[in-house]
Every structure is written in C-alpha cells, then in structure tokens.
MIVO-150462 format. One record per residue (C-alpha): x, y, z; residue number from 1; residue in three letters. Coordinates in pm, whole numbers. Each point is the difference from the previous one (the first is absolute). Layout:
<sites>
SITE:X:Y:Z:nr:rest
SITE:X:Y:Z:NUM:ala
...
</sites>
This chain:
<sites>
SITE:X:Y:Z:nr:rest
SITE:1377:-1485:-5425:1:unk
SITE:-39:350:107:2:unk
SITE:-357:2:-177:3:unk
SITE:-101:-311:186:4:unk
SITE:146:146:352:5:unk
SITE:-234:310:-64:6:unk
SITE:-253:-229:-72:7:unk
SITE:14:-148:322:8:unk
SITE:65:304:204:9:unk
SITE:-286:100:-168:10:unk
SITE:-259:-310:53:11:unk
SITE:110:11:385:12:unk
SITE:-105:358:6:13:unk
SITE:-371:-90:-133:14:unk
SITE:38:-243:241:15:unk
SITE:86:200:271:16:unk
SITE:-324:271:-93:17:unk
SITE:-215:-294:-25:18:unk
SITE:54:-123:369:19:unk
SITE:-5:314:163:20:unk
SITE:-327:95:-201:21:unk
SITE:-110:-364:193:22:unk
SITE:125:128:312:23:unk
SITE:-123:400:69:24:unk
SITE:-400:-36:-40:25:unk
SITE:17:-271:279:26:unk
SITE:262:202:181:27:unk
SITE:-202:300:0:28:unk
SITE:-333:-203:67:29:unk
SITE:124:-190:303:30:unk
SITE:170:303:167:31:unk
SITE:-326:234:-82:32:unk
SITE:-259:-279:145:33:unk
SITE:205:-56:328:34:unk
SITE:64:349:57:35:unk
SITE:-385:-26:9:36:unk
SITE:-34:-272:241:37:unk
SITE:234:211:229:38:unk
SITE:-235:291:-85:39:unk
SITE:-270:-168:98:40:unk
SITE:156:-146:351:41:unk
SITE:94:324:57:42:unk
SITE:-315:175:-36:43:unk
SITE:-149:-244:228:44:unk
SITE:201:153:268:45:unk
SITE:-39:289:-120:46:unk
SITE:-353:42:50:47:unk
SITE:11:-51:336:48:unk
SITE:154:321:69:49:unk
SITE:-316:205:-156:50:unk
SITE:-229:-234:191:51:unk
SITE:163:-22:334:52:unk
SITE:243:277:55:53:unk
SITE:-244:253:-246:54:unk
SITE:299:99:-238:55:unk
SITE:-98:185:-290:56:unk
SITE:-26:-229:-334:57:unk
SITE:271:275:-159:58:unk
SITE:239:-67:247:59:unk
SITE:-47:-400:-48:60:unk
SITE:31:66:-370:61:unk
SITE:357:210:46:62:unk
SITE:44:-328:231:63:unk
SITE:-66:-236:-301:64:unk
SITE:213:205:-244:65:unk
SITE:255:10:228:66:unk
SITE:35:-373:52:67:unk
SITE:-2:-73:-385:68:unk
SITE:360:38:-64:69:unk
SITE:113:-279:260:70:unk
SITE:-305:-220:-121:71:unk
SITE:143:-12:-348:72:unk
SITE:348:-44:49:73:unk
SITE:-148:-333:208:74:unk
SITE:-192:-81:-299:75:unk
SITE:269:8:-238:76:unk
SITE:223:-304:91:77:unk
SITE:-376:-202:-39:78:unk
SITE:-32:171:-321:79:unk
SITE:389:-94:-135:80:unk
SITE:-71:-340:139:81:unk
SITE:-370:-60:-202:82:unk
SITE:133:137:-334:83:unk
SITE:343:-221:5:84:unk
SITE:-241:-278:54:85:unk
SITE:-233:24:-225:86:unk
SITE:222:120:-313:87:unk
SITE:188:-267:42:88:unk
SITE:-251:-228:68:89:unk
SITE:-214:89:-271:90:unk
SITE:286:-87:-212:91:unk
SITE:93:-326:166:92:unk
SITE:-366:-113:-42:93:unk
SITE:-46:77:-364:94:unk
SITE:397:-124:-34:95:unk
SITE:85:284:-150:96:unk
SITE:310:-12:228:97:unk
SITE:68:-341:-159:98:unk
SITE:32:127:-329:99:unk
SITE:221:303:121:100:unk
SITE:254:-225:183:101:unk
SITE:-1:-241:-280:102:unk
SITE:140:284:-212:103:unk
SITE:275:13:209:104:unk
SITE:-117:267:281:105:unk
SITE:79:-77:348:106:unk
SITE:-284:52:230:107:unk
SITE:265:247:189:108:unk
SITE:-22:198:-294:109:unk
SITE:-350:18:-57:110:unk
SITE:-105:130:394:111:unk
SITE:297:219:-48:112:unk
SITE:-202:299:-36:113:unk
SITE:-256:-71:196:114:unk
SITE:261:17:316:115:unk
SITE:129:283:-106:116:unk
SITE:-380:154:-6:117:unk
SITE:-18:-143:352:118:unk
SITE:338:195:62:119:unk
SITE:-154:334:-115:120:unk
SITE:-327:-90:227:121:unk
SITE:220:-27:321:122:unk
SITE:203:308:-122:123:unk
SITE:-311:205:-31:124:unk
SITE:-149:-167:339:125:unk
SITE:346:98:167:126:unk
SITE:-55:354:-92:127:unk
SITE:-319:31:114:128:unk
SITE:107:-125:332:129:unk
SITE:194:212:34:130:unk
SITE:-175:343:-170:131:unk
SITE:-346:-28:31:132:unk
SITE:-82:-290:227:133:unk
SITE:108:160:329:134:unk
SITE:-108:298:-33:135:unk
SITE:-306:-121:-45:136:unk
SITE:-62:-209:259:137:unk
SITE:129:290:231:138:unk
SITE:-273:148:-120:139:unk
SITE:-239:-246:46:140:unk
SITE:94:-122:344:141:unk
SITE:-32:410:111:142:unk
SITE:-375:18:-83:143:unk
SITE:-12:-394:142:144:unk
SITE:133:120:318:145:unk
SITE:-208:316:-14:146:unk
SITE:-350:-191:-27:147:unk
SITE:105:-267:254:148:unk
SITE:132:274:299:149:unk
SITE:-200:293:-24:150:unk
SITE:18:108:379:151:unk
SITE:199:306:24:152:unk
SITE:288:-139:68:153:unk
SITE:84:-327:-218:154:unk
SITE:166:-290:106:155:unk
SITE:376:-95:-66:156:unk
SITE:57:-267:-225:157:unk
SITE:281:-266:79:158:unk
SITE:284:-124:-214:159:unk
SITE:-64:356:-171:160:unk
SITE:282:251:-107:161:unk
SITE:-83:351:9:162:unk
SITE:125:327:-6:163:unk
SITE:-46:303:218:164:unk
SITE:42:379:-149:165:unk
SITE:372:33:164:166:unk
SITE:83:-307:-161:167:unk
SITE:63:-222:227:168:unk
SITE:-93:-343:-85:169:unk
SITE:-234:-258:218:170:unk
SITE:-23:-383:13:171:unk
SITE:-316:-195:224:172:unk
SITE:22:-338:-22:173:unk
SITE:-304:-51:229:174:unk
SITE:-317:208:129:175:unk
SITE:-251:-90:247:176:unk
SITE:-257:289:-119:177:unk
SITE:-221:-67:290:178:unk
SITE:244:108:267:179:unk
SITE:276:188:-217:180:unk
SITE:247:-143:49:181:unk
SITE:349:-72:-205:182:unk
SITE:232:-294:-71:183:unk
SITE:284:23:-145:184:unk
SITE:75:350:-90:185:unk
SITE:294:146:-237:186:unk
SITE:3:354:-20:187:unk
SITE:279:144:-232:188:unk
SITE:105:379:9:189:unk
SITE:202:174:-262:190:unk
SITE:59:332:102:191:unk
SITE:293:123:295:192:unk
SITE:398:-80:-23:193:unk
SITE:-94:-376:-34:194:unk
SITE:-301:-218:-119:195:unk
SITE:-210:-166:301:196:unk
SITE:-139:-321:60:197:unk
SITE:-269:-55:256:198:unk
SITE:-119:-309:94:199:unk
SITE:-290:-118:228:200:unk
SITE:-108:-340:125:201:unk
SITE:-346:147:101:202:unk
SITE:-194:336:32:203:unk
SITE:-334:159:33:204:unk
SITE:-140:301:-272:205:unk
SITE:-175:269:30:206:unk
SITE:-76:255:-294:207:unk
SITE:317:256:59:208:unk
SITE:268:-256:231:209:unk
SITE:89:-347:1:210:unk
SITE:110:-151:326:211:unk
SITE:243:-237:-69:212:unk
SITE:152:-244:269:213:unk
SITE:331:-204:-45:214:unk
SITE:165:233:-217:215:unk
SITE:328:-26:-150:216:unk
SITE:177:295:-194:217:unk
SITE:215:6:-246:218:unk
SITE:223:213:-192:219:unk
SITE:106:-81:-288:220:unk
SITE:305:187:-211:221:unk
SITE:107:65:-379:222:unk
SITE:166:-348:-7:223:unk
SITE:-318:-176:76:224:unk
SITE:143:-145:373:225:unk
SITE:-196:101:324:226:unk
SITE:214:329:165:227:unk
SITE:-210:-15:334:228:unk
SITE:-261:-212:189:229:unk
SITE:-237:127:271:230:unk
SITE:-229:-283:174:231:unk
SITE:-309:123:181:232:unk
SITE:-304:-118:176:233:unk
SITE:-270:252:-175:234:unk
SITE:34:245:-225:235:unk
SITE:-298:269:-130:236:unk
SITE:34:72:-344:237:unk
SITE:-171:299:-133:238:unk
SITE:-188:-18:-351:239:unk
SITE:21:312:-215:240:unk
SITE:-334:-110:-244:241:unk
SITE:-312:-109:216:242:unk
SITE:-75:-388:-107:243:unk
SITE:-295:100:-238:244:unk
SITE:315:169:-195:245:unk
SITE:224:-291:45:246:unk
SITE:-262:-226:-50:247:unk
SITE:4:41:-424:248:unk
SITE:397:-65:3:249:unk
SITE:-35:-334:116:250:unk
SITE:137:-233:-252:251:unk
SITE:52:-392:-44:252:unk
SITE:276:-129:-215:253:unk
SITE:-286:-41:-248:254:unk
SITE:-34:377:3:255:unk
SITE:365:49:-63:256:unk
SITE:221:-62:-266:257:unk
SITE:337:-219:-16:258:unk
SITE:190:292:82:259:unk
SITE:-181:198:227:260:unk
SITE:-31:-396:192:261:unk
SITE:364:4:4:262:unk
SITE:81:366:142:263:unk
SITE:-227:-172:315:264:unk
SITE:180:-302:-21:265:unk
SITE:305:214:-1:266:unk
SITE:-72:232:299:267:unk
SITE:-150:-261:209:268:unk
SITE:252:-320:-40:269:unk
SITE:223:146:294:270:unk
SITE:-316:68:217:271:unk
SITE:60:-401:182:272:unk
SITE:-366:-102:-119:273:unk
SITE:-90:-217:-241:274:unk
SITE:-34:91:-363:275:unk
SITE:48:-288:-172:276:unk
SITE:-377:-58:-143:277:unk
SITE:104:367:-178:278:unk
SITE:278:-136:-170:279:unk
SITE:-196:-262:-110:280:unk
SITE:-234:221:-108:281:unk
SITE:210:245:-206:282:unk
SITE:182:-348:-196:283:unk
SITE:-387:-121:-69:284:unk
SITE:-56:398:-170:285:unk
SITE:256:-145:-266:286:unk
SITE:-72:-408:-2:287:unk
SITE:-368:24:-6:288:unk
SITE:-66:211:-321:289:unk
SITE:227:-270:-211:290:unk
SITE:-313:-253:57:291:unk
SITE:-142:79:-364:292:unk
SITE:347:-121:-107:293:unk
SITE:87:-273:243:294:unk
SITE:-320:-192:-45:295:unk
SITE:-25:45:-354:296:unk
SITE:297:-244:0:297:unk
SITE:-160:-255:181:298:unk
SITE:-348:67:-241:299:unk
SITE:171:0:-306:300:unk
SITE:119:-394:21:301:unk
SITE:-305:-88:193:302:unk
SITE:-219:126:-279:303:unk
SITE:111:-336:-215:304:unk
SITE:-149:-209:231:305:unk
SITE:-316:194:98:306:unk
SITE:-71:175:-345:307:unk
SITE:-260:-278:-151:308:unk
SITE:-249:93:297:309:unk
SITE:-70:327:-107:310:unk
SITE:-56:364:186:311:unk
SITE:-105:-199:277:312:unk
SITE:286:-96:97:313:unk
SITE:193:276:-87:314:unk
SITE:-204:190:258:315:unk
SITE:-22:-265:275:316:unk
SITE:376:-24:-22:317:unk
SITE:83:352:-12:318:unk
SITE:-193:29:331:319:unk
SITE:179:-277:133:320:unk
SITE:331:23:-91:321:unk
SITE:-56:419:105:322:unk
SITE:-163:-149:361:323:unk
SITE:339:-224:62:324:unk
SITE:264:272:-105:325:unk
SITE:-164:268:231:326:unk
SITE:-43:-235:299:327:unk
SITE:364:-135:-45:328:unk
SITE:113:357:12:329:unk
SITE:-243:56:313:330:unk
SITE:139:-271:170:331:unk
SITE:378:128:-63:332:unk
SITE:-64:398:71:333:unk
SITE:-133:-189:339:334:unk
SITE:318:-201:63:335:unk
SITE:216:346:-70:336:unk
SITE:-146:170:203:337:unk
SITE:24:-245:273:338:unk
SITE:358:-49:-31:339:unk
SITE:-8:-340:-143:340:unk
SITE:101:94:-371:341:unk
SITE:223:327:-62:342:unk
SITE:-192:291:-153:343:unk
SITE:141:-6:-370:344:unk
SITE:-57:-418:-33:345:unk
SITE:-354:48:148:346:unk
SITE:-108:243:-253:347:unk
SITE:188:-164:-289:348:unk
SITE:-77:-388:72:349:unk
SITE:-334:-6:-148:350:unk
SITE:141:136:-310:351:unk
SITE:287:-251:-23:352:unk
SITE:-188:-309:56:353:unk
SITE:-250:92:-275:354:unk
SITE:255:86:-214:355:unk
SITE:197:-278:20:356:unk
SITE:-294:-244:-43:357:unk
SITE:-95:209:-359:358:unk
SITE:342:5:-104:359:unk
SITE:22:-387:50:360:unk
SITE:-374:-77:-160:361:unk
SITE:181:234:-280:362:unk
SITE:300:-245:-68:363:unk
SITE:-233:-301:38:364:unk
SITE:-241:174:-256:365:unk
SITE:284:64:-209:366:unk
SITE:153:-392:12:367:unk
SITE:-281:-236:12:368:unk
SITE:-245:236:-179:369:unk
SITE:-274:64:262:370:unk
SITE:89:86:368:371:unk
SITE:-159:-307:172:372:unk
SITE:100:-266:-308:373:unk
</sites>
C-alpha cells in the first residue's frame, strides 16, 4: 500500500510539472507582449514631449525606463490570466484532463499549482508595489513635471503631498495655475512643544509665501487630541525652499508606498477635510496586487468551457475578464471615495466578488465535471 501511495504522490507530481510547464511560456508570453502594447501607448505620448515641448530623447528614454516597472506589474494579472487558460485549455481540448480525472484526480487538484503560481505572481507584484514601483514613478512624474512647467517657477500640483526641508508636510487638493490660487490646504508642522495643523479653505502663492484665507489652527498633543484652536481670516505662510525646490517633492499616492500613504493618512485624518479617497487608496496598495491570484480562480474553471477554441480565446478572454475586474474596482475606489462604500469594502469588493464566483465555478467543476455542465 505504501508503494502504491508513493506511486501516486508520485504520478500527481509529474502531473503537477506537466501543467505548470503548460502554463509559464504563455504566462511569460502574454505578460511580455502587453507590456509592449503599453510600451507602445506610452511612447506615443511620449513623443510628443521631444516634438512639442523639445525635451531631449535621453530624458524621454529615463522617462520610458522609469515607467516600465508599473507597466509590468499591469501586465502580469493578463499574463496569469492567458497561461491558466490556455494550459488548461489545451488540456481540456485534447481531453487530456478527461483521462486525468478519470484516474481519480479532481480537477481541484490538478489547477492546484497553478493557483499557487498565481499566488507567487501577486506576491512578487505586491513587492514591487511596494519597492520599486513608487519610486519609480516619483521619478518619472519629476522629469514629467519638469518638461511640462519649465517657467522658472513651476506650477503646484493638486491632490499632491509634499514635503518641505523643515519637514513640515503639505496637502492641495485643488490649483487654479492660472491665477494661483489654493483650495483646500493642510499644512502639518512637527517641530515646537506640540505638532500643528493648518488648514485653509482658499489662498493665493507666490514663490517664497502662501496667503491663505479662512484658516483654522490646530494643535495637536502626544495623545493625538487637538490641545488648542485658533480661527483666522488670512494667514501668510512663509516657504523655506523656493517652489522650483518644492516642486520635485511633490508626490501622488502612486509615488508613495503603503506606509509612507498611511503616515499622511495618519497626520492629516484630524485636519476636518476629507481623506477618505486616501484610505481607499492605501486598502487598493494591498487588494489590487492579489489580481494574478483572484482571477486565476475564476480562469481556471472557465478554461473547461473555453479550452477547445484555442489561444484565441485564451487571449480575448484574458483581456476581457482583465477589462471587467479593473473597471469593477474603478467603479468601487469611486464610490469610497465618495462616501457611498467605506474605504476597506471599496478596495476589497472587487476581489471578493471574483473570488467567490471562481470558488463556486470550482465546486461546480469539481461535481458535475465541467463548470457550465
């Protein structure tokens, strides 16, 4: 019996190396091919900036480079998606899998590994996320910003953190470059006996002072509660770093990482203005690099049905199925940060809904012998 058990453990094994051989060449295809259409679209932009704004082609190639680490972790869930499809569809179409199963192999067992490969995919997207991916595109969006505003004294971005050399920490939510002015302003200062909020309504800039109008400040002390209030009608607040200086700390929540989005989230949440599209936003840093696992779940059963048709398929419905899970989770970052869904279910929804529906096609794959049967 022992002999026999070995046996098996080893047959599933082959088995196991056989369908992941199926699945990484298509994998690795897919994501390398749409990594090039993003090239490509990107490029197209691109060029513009050597044509119109006369940027030099090296700093539109530092550009490109710069942008390829974001591209690719987009690619990959296309890529996971493609090569579940097609190994297992290769093997429902030459009924290979019909063999397997008849030996007694549930079809559970047989995309086992390929979800776990999908699991290592999001893993290694997660960490890029969180390593490389905003780093670079703080890079990227400096010489962006650069090419586009190269008066002497760039423009402020809005819904933009940044930094100053003291340390203090600024939010914008909105900028009207043509007449400077500020809406929605969150200025938080470290240094003295107690941390400082500011907050603005409005204001007007200038390259050393902001003039700020509506002000509330706050002080806040060691047990996070506000010590002291001052209201007043305009307040000039001097800036230590001209703007061309503050101009390259400028960051999106795309430049930052989950925690460095959460020290914001942190030191802004008592500032009585809305951040609820950043908490959204630092859940999504988490949920969205789990897409490589959470639609190779729904590919995995799907393949059954779609597997006799070929690459073709596999590659329209990668697209597809890609297309739906990132608008679903478009629509839901929306309705966070609008209020109408809390931050953690907005971010986390998508991801639920998929899963759910693979898990099901799973047990219906498993019972009837084909997902749709």
């Amino acid at each position: 019996m022992a002999v026999v058990q070995e046996r098996r453990r080893g047959h599933l094994l082959l088995i196991d190396r056989y369908v992941l051989r199926e699945f990484l060449l298509p994998f690795l295809g897919c994501a390398a091919g749409f990594s090039l259409i993003l090239v490509s679209g990107l490029l197209f932009e691109l060029t513009d900036l050597i044509l119109v704004k006369r940027v030099e082609w090296q700093v539109v190639v530092r550009m490109l480079f710069y942008r390829l680490p974001d591209l690719v972790v987009t690619s990959l869930p296309v890529g996971a998606l493609f090569g579940v499809l097609l190994a297992l569809g290769r093997l429902a179409r030459d009924n290979e899998l019909t063999v397997i199963r008849a030996a007694g192999v549930s079809f559970s067992r047989i995309a086992r590994w390929l979800i776990l490969a999908c699991l290592g995919i999001s893993l290694a997207a997660y960490g890029l996320n969180e390593r490389v991916v905003p780093w670079a595109n703080h890079q990227y969006q400096t010489l962006l910003r650069k090419a586009i505003f190269k008066d002497p004294v760039p423009a402020v971005q809005e819904q933009v953190f940044f930094r100053d050399g003291d340390g203090n920490v600024f939010y914008v939510r909105r900028v009207d470059t043509a007449r400077s002015s500020l809406e929605d302003v969150m200025i938080y200062q470290p240094g003295g006996a107690f941390p400082r909020m500011i907050t603005a309504r409005s204001g007007l800039y200038t390259d050393r002072v902001w003039h700020l109008e509506d002000v509330v400040t706050r002080e806040i002390g060691d047990d996070g509660f506000v010590q002291r209030e001052v209201r007043a009608e305009r307040l000039n607040f001097p800036m230590t770093d001209d703007t061309a200086t503050f101009f390259g700390e400028q960051r999106t929540t795309d430049e930052m990482t989950r925690a460095e989005l959460a020290e914001h989230i942190r030191l802004f949440q008592q500032s009585g203005i809305d951040v609820r599209a950043f908490v959204v936003d630092y859940h999504m840093k988490l949920a969205l690099p789990l897409a490589s696992l959470v639609l190779a779940l729904l590919a995995a059963p799907f393949s059954l049905w779609g597997g006799r048709h070929g690459w073709v398929f596999g590659l329209g419905a990668s697209v597809a199925l890609a297309f739906v899970y990132y608008t679903v989770n478009a629509l839901f970052r929306s309705l966070g940060a609008n209020g109408a869904l809390p931050p953690f279910l907005a971010a986390w929804l998508g991801n639920w809904m998929f899963a759910a529906v693979g898990v099901w096609l799973f047990f219906r794959a498993d019972r009837a012998g084909g997902p749709f049967r």
